[in-house]
C-alpha positions, -999 to +999 in steps of 0.1 A: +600-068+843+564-050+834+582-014+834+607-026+808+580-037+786+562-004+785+592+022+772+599-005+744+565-008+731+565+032+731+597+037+710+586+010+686+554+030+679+574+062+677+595+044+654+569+034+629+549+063+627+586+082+617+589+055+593+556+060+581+561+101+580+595+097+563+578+074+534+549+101+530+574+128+528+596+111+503+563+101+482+553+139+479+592+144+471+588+119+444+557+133+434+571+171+436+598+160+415+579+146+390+562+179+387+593+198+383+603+178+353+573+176+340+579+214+342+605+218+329+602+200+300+573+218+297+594+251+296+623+237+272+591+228+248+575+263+248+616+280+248+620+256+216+587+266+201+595+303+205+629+306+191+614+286+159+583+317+157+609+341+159+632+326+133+603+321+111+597+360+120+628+372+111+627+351+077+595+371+068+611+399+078+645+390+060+627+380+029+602+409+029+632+430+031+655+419+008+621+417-019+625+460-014+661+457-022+669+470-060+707+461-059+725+429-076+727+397-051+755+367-053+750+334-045+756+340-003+728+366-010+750+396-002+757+427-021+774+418-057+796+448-073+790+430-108+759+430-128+738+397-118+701+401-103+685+412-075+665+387-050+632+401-060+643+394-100+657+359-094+625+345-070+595+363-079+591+392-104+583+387-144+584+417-168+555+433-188+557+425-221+526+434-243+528+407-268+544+374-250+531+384-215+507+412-212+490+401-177+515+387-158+532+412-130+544+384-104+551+346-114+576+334-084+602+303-090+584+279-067+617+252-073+641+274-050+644+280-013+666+306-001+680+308+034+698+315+063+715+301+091+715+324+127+751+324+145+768+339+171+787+365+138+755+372+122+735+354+095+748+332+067+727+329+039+725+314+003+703+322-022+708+287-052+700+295-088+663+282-100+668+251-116+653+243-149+640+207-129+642+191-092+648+217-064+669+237-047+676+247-012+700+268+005+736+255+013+737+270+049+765+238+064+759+215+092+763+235+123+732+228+147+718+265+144+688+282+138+677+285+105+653+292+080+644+288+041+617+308+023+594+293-002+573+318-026+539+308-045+516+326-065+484+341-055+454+328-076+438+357-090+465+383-082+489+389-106+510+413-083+509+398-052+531+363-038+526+342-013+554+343+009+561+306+034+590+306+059+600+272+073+619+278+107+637+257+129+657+265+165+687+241+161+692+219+131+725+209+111+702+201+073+685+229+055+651+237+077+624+237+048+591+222+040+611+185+035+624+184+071+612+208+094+595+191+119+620+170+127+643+190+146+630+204+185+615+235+177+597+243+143+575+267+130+561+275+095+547+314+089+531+325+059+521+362+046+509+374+013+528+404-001+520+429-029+536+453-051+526+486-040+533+513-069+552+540-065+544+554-096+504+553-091+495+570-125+511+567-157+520+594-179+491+594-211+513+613-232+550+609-243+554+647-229+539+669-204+543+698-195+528+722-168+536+750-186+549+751-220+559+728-243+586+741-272+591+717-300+617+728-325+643+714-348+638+683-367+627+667-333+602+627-338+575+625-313+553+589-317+524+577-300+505+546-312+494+537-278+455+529-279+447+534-246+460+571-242+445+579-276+476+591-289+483+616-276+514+633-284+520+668-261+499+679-226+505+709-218+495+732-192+500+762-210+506+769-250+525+743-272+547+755-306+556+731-329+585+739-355+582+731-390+608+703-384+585+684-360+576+651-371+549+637-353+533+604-354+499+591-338+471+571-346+463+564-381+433+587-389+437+612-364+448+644-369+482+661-352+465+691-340+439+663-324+472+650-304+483+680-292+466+690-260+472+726-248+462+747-221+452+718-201+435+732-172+441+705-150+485+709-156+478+751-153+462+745-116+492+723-106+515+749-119+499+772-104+496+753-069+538+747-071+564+773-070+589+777-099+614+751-082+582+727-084+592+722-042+557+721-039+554+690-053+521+692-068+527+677-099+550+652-090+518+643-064+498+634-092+519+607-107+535+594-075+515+599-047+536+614-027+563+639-021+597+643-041+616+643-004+592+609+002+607+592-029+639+606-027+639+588+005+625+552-001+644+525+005+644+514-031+656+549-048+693+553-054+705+591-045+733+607-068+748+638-079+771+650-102+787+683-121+790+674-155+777+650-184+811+627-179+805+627-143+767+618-147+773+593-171+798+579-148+773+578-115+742+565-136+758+539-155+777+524-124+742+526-102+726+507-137+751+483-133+748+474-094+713+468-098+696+501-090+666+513-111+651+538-092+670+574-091+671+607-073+695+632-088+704+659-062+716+681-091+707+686-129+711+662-148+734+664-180+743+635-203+761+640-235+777+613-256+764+580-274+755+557-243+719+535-233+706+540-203+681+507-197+663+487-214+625+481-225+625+450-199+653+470-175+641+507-177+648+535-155+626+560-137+645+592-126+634+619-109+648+655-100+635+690-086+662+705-109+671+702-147+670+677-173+695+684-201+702+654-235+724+661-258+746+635-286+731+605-292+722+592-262+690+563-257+669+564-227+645+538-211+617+545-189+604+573-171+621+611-169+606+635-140+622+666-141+614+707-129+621+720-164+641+700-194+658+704-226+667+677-255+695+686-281+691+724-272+731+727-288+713+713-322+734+680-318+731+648-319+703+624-317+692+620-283+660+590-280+638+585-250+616+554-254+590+557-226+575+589-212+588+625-204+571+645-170+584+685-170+572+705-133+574+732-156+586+738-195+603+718-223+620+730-252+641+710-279+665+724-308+684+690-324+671+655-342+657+647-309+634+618-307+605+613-283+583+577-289+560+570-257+564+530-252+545+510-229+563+482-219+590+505-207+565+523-185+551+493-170+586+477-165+595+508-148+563+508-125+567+472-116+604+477-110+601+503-085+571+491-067+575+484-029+564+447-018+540+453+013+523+430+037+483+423+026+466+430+062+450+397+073+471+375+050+496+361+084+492+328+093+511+300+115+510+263+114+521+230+130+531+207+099+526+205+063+494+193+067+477+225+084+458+239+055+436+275+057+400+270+064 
């Protein structure tokens, strides 16, 4: 019987210790496991928390883009064919004026949130109307989507610059701003602080300049009362003739001949440094900054042509009317006719290497940059420009022209066509409303 006991008591040790090994191994399984779904929640956390930064990304760069656009947008924040406003217009930009707001460049509505939602077609967005009380955030529907709403403050001590907050979230069916956006699985708030940057850098200090000559004849008005360029009426590089017609107006107590400032040494070198097609763009350089093929080309400038004064009526007016403020004609310029071209709070700046020609009674806002120009040369009409005129080369007038240098419209037209840039350093990210800057 004693060699039976011995191969029994063997297998039952065997036994145990395979037991024992089996409840190790599923142990460490356990344990593995755990680790993996501690893992991979892990990984669906950081996937969430990404695709909220990069939402919140593109809403910077969505907003910061749309801020550059000059055209009209509806209430989905597209494109709008009829006269309305642009984004930068409705959210953050107020207009010089020198009596009831001479200080203010950016006061931003701080009561609307527009937004977009991130689909499989593309972006859906809605941009609501400020509301004289309460608040109002973008209508982007109930799919669970990614989406984002932008919130716009002002910067204390900066009166061109905003404070730009996106409020991001990677799937949510409500609006994603700074009510709700922590409660979906992924959020993310970014902020940057943008700032006009000028494209017109220096402003005209006379109502006309000239590189070359300046030819005043007829029974043309030209009015500065402007303090701060000391009324000055004509700059001109070379000589400038003044009919007996002329009316000119400055500051009280100063004489005409005081106003008129000829053979400016300054205008002779830059005619001298461009060629007679100003391509050069040495004059243009010292009011702009930069190159007529650089402005031409900005984002913000609207590029037209045309081969008469119906068909330049017809292109300007219907480029007015879309939203665009900022022009490049690829051709001369010739308007005829009894029509406004912008306003003191919605003026123009227009800019060509070729010729500027106003005839009838036409009214013009803003800023006129042209190679060489002519007002009323046929000895009709009434032609007005209320603003500031910029000849590359010569000017001569023959009519009832009338030439008043106005302020507000130069500002207007400065702010108007300024780009809105990033300020370097200004980007920050946070976890919830209650992250504040150090």
């Amino acid at each position: 019987m004693t060699p039976l006991v011995r191969p029994l008591a063997r297998g039952s040790a065997a036994m145990s210790i395979t037991l024992m090994l089996m409840l190790v191994s599923t142990i460490a399984v356990l344990y593995l496991n755990r680790s993996v779904l501690f893992e991979q929640r892990t990984v669906a956390n950081q996937v969430q928390a990404s695709q909220a930064h990069e939402v919140a990304e593109a809403g910077v760069e969505w907003a910061t883009g749309m801020l550059n656009q000059p055209f009209d947008i509806g209430a989905n924040c597209a494109f709008l064919t009829t006269t309305n406003q642009s984004l930068r217009k409705r959210y953050v930009l107020t207009r010089y004026n020198a009596a009831t707001n001479p200080t203010s460049g950016v006061v931003p509505a701080t009561t609307a949130f527009p937004g977009c939602k991130l689909g499989p077609d593309g972006m859906a967005c809605n941009c609501p109307t400020p509301p004289a009380a309460g608040r109002a955030v973008a209508e982007l529907g109930r799919a669970l989507l990614p989406s984002f709403t932008v919130a716009f403050e002002p910067v204390a001590g900066d009166a061109e610059a905003v404070k730009l907050t996106v409020y991001a979230c990677n799937a949510q069916a409500p609006a994603c701003d700074s009510t709700n956006f922590t409660v979906g699985d992924g959020n993310a708030r970014l902020s940057v602080i943008l700032k006009l940057r000028a494209v017109l850098r220096a402003m005209p200090s006379a109502p006309l300049t000239c590189s070359t000559s300046c030819d005043l004849g007829g029974s043309y008005n030209i009015v500065n009362r402007d303090i701060t360029t000391n009324g000055i009426l004509v700059n001109a590089g070379a000589g400038i003739s003044a009919g007996n017609g002329v009316s000119a107006t400055t500051l009280q107590g100063q004489p005409v001949n005081n106003a008129m400032v000829g053979n400016d040494a300054s205008l002779a070198a830059l005619a001298s440094a461009d060629t007679s097609s100003c391509s050069q763009s040495a004059m243009f350089n010292a009011y702009f900054g930069s190159t007529i093929e650089q402005y031409r080309d900005l984002p913000s400038t609207k590029r037209l042509s045309c081969t008469s004064a119906a068909s330049c009526n017809t292109a300007l007016t219907s480029a007015y009317n879309d939203g665009w403020r900022s022009f490049y004609m690829d051709t001369d310029l010739h308007l005829s006719g009894n029509n406004t071209y912008g306003s003191r709070n919605d003026p123009i700046t227009l800019v060509t290497p070729y010729a500027v020609d106003l005839n009838g009674g036409n009214v013009f806002y803003g800023l006129l940059f042209s190679n060489d120009a002519q007002t009323d040369d046929l000895g009709t009409g009434s032609a007005q420009v209320f603003g500031a005129q910029v000849s590359c080369r010569g000017y001569r007038n023959n009519g009832n022209g009338t030439l008043t240098y106005d302020t507000d419209a130069l500002l207007n037209a400065r702010r108007l066509t300024a780009l809105m840039v990033r300020v370097p350093g200004s980007w920050r990210d946070f976890r919830t409303n209650d992250d504040l800057l150090p």
